[in-house]
N, C-alpha and C positions, 0 to 999 in steps of 0.2 A: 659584205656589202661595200663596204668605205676598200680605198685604196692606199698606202701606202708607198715613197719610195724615198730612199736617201742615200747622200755620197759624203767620201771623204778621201783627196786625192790630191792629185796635180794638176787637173784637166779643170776648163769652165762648165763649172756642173747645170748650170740652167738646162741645156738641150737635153742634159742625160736622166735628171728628172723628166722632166718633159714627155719624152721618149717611153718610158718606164711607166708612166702613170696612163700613158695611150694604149699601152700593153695589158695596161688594169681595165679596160673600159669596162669589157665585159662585165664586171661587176656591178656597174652599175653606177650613178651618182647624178648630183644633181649644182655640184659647186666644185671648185679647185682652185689651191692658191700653192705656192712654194715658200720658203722662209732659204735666205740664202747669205753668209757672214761675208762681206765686202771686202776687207779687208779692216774695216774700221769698225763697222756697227752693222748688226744683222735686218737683209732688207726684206721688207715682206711685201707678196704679192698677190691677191685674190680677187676671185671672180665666181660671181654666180654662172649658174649653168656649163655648158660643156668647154671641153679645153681649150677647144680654140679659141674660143673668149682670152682665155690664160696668156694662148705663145701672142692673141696679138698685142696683149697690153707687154710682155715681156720682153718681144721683137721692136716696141713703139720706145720702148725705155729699159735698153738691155741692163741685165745684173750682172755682174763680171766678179769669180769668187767659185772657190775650189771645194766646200763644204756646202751643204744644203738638204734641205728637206722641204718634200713634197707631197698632196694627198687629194683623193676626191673623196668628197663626200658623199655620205647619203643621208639626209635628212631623218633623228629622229627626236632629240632636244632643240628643238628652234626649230621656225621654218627653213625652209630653203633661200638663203640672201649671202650676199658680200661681208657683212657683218659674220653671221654665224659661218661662213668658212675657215676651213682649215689652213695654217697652222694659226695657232694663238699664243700669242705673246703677252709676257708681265716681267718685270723686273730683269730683263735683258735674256730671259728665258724665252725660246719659243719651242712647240710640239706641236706634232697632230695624234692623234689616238683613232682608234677603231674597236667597236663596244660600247658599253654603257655603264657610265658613275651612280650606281645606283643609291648611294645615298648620298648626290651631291646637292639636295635641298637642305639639308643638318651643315654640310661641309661649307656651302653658300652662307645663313646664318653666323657658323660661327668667325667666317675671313669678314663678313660685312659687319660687325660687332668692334672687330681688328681694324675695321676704317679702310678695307678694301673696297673698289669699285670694280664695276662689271659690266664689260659692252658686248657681251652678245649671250642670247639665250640659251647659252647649251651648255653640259654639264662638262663636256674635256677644259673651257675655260677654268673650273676650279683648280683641276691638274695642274696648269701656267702657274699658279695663283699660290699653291703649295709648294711647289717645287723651289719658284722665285724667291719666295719668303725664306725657305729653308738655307737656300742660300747667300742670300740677306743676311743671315744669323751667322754665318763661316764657314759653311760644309760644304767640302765640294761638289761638282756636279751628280755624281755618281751615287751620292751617299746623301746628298738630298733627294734622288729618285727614287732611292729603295724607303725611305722615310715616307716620303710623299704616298705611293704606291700601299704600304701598310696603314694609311686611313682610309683607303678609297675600295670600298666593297661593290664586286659588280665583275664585270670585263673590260681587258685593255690591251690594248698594244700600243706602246710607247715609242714615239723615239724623239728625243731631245737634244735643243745645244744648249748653248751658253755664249753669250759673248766675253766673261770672263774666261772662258777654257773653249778659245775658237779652237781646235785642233784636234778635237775630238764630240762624237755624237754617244747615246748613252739609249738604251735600246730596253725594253721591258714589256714581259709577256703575262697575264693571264687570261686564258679561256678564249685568246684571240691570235688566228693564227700571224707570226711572224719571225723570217727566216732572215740570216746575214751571211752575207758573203764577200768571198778574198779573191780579192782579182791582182793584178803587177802592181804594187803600190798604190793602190786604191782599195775600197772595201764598202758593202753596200748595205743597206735593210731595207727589206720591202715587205708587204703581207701575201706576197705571193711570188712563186717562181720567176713567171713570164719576163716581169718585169725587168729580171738583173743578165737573162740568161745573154745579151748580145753583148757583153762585156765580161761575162766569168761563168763557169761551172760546177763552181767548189762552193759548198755551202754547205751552212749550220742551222737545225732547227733548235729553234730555242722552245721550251718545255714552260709549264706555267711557274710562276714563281720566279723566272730564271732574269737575270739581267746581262747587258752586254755592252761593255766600252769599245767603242769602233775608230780606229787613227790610220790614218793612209796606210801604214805599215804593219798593223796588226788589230787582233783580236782578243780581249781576254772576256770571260765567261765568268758568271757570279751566281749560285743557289741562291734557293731562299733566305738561307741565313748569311748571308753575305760572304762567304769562302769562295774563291777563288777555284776550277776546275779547269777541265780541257776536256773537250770533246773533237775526237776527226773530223774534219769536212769528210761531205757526203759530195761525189761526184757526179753531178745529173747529167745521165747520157742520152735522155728524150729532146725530141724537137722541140720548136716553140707552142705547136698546137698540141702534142702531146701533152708537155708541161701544163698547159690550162689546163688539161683533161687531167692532172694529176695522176700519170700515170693508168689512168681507167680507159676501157678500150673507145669506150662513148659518152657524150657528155652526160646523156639519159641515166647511164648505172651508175656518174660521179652524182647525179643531181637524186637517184634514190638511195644512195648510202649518204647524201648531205643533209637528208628528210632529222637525225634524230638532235643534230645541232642546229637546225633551221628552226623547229620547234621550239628550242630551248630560247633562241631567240624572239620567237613569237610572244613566247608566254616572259620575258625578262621585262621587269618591271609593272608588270600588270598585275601579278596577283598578289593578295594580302591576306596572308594568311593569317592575320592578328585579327583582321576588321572580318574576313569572308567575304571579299567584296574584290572588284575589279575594277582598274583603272584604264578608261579609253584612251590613254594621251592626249588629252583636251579634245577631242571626238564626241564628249557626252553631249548628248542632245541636253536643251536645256529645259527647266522642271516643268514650266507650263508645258511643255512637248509633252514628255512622260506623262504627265497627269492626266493631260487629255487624250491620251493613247489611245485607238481603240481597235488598231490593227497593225502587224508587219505583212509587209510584202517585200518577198527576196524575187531579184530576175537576175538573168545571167543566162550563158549560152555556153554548152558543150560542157567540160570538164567542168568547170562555175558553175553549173546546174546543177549535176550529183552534188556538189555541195551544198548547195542551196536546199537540197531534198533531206536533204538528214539535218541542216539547220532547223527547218520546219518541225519536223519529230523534236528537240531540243526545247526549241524555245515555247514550244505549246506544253511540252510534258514540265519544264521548271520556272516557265514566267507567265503562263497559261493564260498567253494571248493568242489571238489567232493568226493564224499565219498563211498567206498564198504565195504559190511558187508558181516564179513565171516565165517562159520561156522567152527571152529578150525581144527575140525576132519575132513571136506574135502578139507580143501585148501590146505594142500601141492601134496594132490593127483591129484592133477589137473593141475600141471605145473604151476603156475600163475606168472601171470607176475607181477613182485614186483623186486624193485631197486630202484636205486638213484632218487630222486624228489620225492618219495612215502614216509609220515609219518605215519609207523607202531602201532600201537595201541593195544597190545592183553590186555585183560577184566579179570581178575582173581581176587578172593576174595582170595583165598588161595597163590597162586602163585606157586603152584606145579603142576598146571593141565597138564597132560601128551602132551595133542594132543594141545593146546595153546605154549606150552613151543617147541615142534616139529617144529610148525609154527613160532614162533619168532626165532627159531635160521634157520631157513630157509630163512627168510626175510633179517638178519641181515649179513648171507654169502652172500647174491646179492644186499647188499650194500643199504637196506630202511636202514633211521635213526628211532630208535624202542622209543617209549615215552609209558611206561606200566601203569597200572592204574587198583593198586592192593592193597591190603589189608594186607598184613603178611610181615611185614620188615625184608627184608635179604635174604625173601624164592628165591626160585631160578628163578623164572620170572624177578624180580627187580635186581638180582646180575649179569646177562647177558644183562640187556638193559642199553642203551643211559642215559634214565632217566627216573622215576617214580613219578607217581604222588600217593599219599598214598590214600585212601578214609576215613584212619582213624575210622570205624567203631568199632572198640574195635575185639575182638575174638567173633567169633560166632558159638555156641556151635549148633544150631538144626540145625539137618541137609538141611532142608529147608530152603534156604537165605529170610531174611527179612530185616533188615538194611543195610546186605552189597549192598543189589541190589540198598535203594533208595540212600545211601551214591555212590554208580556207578553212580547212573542220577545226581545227582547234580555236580559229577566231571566231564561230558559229557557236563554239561550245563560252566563247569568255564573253559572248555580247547575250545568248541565254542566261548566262549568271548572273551578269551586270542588270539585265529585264527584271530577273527574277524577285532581285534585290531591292530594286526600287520598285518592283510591281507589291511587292509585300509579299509574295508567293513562294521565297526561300530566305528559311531565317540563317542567320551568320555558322550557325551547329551543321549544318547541310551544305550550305553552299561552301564550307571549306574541309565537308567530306570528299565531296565533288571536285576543288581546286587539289588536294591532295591528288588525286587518284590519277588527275590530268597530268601532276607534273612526272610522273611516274614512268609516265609511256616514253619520253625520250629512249628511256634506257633501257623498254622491252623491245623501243622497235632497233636497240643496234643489237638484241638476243636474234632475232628474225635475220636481221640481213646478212649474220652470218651462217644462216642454211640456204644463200644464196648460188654455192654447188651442190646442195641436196635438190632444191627447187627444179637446177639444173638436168639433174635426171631423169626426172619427172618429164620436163619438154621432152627431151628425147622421142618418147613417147607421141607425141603428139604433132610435129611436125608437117605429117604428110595429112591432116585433116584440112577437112575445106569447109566446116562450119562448128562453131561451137555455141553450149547454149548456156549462161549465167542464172542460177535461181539465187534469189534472199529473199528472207523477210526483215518486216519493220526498219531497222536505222540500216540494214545492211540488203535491203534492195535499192538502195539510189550507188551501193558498193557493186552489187551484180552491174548495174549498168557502167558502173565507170572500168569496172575491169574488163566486161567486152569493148567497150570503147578502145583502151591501153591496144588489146589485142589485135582489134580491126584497122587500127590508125599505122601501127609499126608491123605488121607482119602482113598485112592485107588477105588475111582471113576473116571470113565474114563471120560473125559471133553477133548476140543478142541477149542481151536483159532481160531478165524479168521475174516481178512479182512471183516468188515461186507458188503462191496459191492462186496463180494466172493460169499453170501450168496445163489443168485440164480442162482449159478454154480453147485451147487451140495448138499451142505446141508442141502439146508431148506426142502430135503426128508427127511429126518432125524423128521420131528420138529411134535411133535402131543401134542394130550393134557400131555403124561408123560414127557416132554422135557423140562425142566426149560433150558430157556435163559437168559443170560447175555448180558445185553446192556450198553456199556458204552457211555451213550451221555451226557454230558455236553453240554454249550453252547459253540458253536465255530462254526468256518466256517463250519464246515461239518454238523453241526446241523440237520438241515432239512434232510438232506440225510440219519443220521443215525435213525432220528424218523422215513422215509417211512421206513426202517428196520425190525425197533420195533413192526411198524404197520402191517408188512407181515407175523411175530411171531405171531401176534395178531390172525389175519384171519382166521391160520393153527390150533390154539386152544395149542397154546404155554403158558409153567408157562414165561410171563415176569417178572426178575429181574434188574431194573434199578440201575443204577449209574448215579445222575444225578446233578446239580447245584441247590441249594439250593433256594425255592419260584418258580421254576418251575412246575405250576400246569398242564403246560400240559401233561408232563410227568406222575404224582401223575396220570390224571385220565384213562390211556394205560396204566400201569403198573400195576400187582399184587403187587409186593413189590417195594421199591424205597430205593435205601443209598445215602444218600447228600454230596456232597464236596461244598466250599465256591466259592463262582465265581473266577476263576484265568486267565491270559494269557494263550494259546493254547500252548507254550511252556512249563509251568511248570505246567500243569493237570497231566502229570503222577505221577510226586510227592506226590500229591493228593487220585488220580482214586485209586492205587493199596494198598491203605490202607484198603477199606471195602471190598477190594477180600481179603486182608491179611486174617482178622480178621473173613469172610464169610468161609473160608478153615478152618481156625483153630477152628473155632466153630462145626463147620460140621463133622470133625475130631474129637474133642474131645467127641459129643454124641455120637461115633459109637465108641469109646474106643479105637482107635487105637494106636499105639506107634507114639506120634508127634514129639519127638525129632529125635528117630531114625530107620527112617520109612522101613520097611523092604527093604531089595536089595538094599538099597543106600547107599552110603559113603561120609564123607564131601569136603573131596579132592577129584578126582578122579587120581590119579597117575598113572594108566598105560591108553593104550588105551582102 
């Protein structure tokens, strides 16, 4: 999300930050400042909202100074302000980081015990705050960062000066990406490629644990336990737009192989698995709210809808309120009744959507309390609600949702627990069977994305069709609709959803031998009901394409093709199920040559009605 860049050189680094952190945009942010060493004393400069805010206060009162660091933020400790911008400084110390200090409420405590003070609300301030102190106490730069760093539990990426050791930056990585690089007597860190490539090509990934001292003229490299290594530069021979694609041929297949760290993200600092219990980042409604609950409504449009559809199933089956799902674009035409005891819900990855943003400020004049659950800090869905739950996905460039959707079901499954909890309808023994199970999936969905050349074969297959048809049941038909969605958006083959015990309402005229079906059965209650399904596919001389749990050979011998997910709870198989539709579209897509990023007629926001 947050941005990163730094220099150390002979050149005036203000424009090459600058420069560097424009190249980060993409990512996303909602603040930027730079920290730059004068020659005398390090100067800092921050601004809310976007960079240009930054060059003009920069360009109004230039920094002149050959070391420096720079960052945009993205709001997730503090709001979005000039204050809580990046970088932060204490005791001639200043950094920015990217991640989260997860226990820096214990590490706050014990520095304010110590007679510290604290001006902004966010957790990388403690960082400045240890670091400072440590070398307060006689350590140098370098060996206070790796001190500092082994209190601090969570994710970071570091980078640090010192105005006692202007002449070098100090670099540190976990769980958050951050590379350096060697240019002619200069040398860079930033969290991402983009940022360094119009200056050098030679670069070092640093690894978690790893630290790095960076000086005009060189590089040394530090493990966990503080020894000393060497590692090559890696030579990047991709473009500038490549490099953002990391290499991947489309943004769409970087942003579904980004799905099992974006998660990890989602779910980072929210869950407690001591208590069972789930923290909204000061999003919780407040208690008179909850007590007088007597209804959620989720709305939201297109991709935010399928989520909104299996939130429903959730939060009725573990906090067993009621729940309506609403289609953004016709709920306000409808009169509906929505007021006080109704918690509002609207679905946006963007937070701009026109006809969702209609509907929340609709809701919010008849007096629902609005709890949004959106993706872009600041946009204008989360600046008009009660409170927001982030999903934290990073920016997502293809116009096709793919992380933001499964970052949606995971915050549908932690605002169910959080209901549950305080609904009295799951006690702490359950609801942290339930948070177990959830944290799990990061790491089955990177099992999945590497049968992302099996999947492959499969499209093959299927190419030259010109309609497909999606069955689920229960949590896994609002996944039937979003995988034809996937399908019909990027390949412009026409596909359709549905309730697979809709099937012989009307559809299965449709089904002959040119008719590749989509069955999504796993194992779960519905099981059997959704294999007669499969089997009626079967009969009519239907292409069966299964989704199905992994060693089920009854499936393997009904099916023409089959993609596995690992056995899961019936609650969390969507998380699962809509990866081999992911990667089934986007394959399918890409042999027919279509434009997968930006698939004709559609746009990423949709801003008007």
């Amino acid at each position: 999300m947050c941005g990163i860049m730094a220099y150390v050189g002979e050149q005036e680094c203000a424009e090459i930050l600058l420069e560097g952190l424009q190249k980060l945009e993409y990512r996303g942010y909602d603040s930027a400042g730079v920290a730059i060493w004068d020659g005398q004393r390090i100067e800092l400069r921050r601004c809310e909202g976007k960079l240009v805010n930054l060059r003009r206060s920069v360009a109004a009162e230039p920094i002149l100074g050959s070391l420096g660091i720079g960052h945009t933020r993205w709001a997730t400790h503090g709001r979005p302000s000039e204050q809580n911008a990046h970088p932060h400084t204490w005791g001639g110390i200043s950094l920015v980081h990217n991640g989260i200090i997860e226990n820096y409420v214990a590490l706050k405590q014990e520095l304010s015990a110590r007679g510290h003070d604290f001006s902004s609300e966010t957790d990388t301030e403690i960082a400045a705050h240890l670091i400072g102190a440590s070398v307060q106490s006689g350590h140098d730069l370098h060996t206070a960062v790796r001190l500092a760093t082994k209190r601090m539990e969570g994710s970071y990426a570091l980078v640090v000066i010192s105005e006692d050791e202007p002449d070098r930056i100090v670099a540190a990585r976990q769980q958050s990406p951050l590379v350096v690089a060697i240019g002619n007597g200069e040398t860079f860190a930033a969290s991402d490629i983009p940022a360094i490539l119009a200056h050098t090509r030679d670069v070092i990934f640093l690894e978690d644990g790893e630290t790095a001292v960076l000086t005009a003229q060189s590089v040394q490299l530090f493990d966990a336990d503080g020894l000393a290594f060497e590692r090559p530069t890696k030579h990047v021979l991709w473009d500038p737009i490549s490099a953002e694609k990391q290499g991947f041929k489309h943004f769409m297949l970087k942003e579904i192989f980004e799905q099992p760290d974006k998660l990890v993200d989602t779910l980072r600092g929210r869950i407690s698995l001591d208590r069972g219990d789930i923290a909204l980042d000061g999003a919780e409604p407040p208690k008179a709210i909850l007590d007088a609950l007597k209804r959620v409504v989720l709305v939201a449009c297109g991709t935010s809808y399928h989520a909104a559809l299996v939130g429903k199933t959730l939060i009725e089956q573990l906090a067993r309120i009621p729940v309506e799902v609403d289609l953004a674009s016709e709920f306000r035409y409808r009169d509906p009744l929505i007021g006080a005891g109704d918690l509002f819900v609207p679905i946006s990855q963007s937070g701009e959507t026109a006809d969702t943003l209609a509907a929340l400020k609709m809701a919010h004049s008849r007096g629902a309390h609005v709890l949004a659950v959106c993706n872009v800090v600041d946009s204008s869905i989360p600046r008009i609600s009660d409170g927001t739950l982030y999903t934290h996905a990073g920016p997502e460039i293809g116009v096709a949702s793919t992380k933001a959707f499964t970052t949606q079901l995971a915050s549908m499954m932690l605002l169910a627990v959080y209901l549950g909890r305080r609904k009295g309808t799951l006690d702490p023994a359950r609801a942290r069977m339930l948070l177990e199970d959830l944290r799990t999936i990061p790491t089955q969905i990177e099992k999945l994305l590497e049968a992302s050349d099996a999947v492959r074969e499969i499209a093959k297959h299927f190419i030259h069709a010109r309609s497909f048809l999606y069955l689920g049941r229960g949590v896994n038909y609002p996944i039937a609709l979003e995988g034809a969605l996937k399908l019909k958006e990027i390949s412009y083959i026409h596909a359709e959803g549905y309730a697979a015990g809709e099937m012989k309402h009307g559809p299965i005229a449709l089904i002959d031998e040119n008719m590749p079906v989509v069955v999504i059965a796993p194992k779960s209650e519905t099981y059997e009901k959704v294999f007669s399904n499969l089997e009626e596919v079967r009969a009519r001389g239907g292409k069966v394409l299964a989704v199905a749990t992994e060693g089920d050979l009854k499936i393997a011998r009904f099916a023409d093709h089959v993609m596995t997910i690992p056995a899961a709870p019936d609650y969390l198989q969507p998380l699962l199920t809509i990866i081999p539709l992911q990667l089934l579209a986007y394959h399918i897509a890409d042999m027919k040559g279509t434009d997968i990023d930006q698939p004709r007629n559609l746009a990423k926001s949709v801003t008007v009605e």
